[in-house]
Structure formats: structure tokens, C-alpha cells
C-alpha positions as CSV (number, residue, x, y, z in Angstrom):
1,X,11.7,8.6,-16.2
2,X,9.3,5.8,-14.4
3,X,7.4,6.2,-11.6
4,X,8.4,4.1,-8.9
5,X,6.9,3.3,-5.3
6,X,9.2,5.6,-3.9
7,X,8.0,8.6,-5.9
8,X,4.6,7.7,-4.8
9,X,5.6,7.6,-0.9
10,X,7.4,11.0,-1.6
11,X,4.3,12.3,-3.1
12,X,2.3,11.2,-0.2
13,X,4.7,12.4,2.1
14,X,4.2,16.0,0.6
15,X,0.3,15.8,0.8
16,X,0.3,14.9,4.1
17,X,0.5,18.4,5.1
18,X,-1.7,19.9,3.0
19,X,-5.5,20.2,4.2
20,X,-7.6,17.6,4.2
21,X,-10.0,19.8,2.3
22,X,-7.9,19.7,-0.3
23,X,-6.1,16.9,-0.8
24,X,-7.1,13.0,0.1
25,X,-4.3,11.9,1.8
26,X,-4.3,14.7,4.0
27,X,-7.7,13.7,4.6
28,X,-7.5,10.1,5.1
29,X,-4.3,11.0,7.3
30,X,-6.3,13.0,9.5
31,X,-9.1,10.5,10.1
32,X,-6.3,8.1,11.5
33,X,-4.5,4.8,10.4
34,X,-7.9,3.2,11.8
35,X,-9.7,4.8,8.2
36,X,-6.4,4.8,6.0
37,X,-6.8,0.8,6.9
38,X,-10.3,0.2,6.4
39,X,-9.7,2.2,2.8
40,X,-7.0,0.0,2.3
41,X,-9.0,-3.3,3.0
42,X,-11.9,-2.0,0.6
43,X,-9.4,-1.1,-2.1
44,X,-7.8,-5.1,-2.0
45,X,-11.1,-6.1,-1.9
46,X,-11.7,-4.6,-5.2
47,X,-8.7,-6.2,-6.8
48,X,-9.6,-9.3,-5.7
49,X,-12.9,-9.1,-7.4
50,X,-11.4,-7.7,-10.3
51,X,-8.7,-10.6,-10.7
52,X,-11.5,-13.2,-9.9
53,X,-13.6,-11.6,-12.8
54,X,-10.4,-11.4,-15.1
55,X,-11.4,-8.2,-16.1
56,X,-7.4,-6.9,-17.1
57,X,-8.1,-3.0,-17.0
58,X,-10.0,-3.0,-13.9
59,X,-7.5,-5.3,-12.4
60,X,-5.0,-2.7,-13.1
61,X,-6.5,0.4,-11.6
62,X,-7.5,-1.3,-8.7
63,X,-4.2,-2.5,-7.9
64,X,-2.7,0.8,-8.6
65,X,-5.7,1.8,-5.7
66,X,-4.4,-0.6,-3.4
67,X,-0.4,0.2,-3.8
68,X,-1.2,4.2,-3.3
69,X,-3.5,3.0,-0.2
70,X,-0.8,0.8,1.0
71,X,1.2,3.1,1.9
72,X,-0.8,5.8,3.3
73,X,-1.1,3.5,6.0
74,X,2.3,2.5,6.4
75,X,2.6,6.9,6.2
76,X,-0.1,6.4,9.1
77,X,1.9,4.0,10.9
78,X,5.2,6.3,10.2
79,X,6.7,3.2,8.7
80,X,9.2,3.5,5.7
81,X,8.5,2.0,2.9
82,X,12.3,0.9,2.6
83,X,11.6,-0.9,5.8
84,X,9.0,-2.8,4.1
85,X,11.4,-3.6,1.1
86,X,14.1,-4.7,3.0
87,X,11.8,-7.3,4.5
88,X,11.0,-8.4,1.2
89,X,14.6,-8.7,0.3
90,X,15.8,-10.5,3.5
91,X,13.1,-13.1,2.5
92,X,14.9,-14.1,-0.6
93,X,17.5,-15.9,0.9
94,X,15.3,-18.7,0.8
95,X,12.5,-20.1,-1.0
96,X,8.8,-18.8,-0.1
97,X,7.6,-22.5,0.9
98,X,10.8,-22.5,3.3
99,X,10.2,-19.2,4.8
100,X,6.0,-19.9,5.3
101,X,7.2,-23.0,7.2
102,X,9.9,-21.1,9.5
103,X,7.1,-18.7,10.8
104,X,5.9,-19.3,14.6
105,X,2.7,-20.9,14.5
């Protein structure tokens, strides 16, 4: 079986009842999508370092880092991450460079 981002949204789902004594997400849950945010930030920080240092393994755990973070704050937020998804997949219609230059400015 491989662990997808779905398992890790169910997973996070099912911590966020526990007690934030024992179990992060409860606890970065309880501090409010303000701290679940700023953890996030720190954590792509990291990976950006990492990437910029081209160090592979370090890359690697600190994405994993910012994907689990991710979505605690879209837990936070009570936003889905199939919401997110389908986003992604309404954006394929077209190229990325086509897309960019639809947004409002």
C-alpha cells in the first residue's frame, strides 16, 4: 500500500481530537491557524534552504515537514484537501504561463 496525502489528512483528522499534551497536531490545532501557519512558513523555509544547499536527504524530510504542515492548516482553516486538489486539476486545462497571466492583477 502507499501512503498518500489523503491518508496523511485522515491521520490528522484523527489527532485532532486527541490532547494537545499528547499529540502535535492536537496541539498546534489548539494554538489556532495563526501558529499552524507560522509552523508552516518555518517548515517551507527550511526546504527552501535545503533545495538551495542541494543537500537531497534534507530536502526530502523537509518537504515531507512542509506537506504534513500544509495541511494542518488547511485542517485549521476546515478546508478539504480535495478542494485544494480540484483546484489543481481545474488548472490543467491550460498551460501554467496562461493561467499566471489570467489572474487579476
Amino acid at each position: 500500500m502507499t501512503f498518500s496525502l489523503a491518508d496523511l489528512e485522515a491521520r490528522i483528522a484523527a489527532r485532532a481530537s486527541a490532547s494537545p499534551e499528547d499529540s502535535w497536531t492536537a496541539k498546534l490545532l489548539a494554538a489556532g491557524p495563526e501558529r499552524a501557519a507560522k509552523k508552516f512558513g518555518e517548515e517551507a523555509v527550511e526546504a527552501v534552504i535545503a533545495a538551495v544547499k542541494g543537500d537531497r536527504a534534507e530536502l526530502i524530510a523537509e518537504s515531507a515537514d512542509v506537506l504534513y504542515h500544509l495541511l494542518v492548516v488547511l485542517k485549521a482553516r476546515d478546508v478539504a484537501l480535495q478542494d485544494v486538489l480540484s483546484q489543481l486539476e481545474a488548472r490543467t486545462a491550460r498551460s501554467g504561463l496562461a493561467e499566471k497571466a489570467a489572474r487579476p492583477r
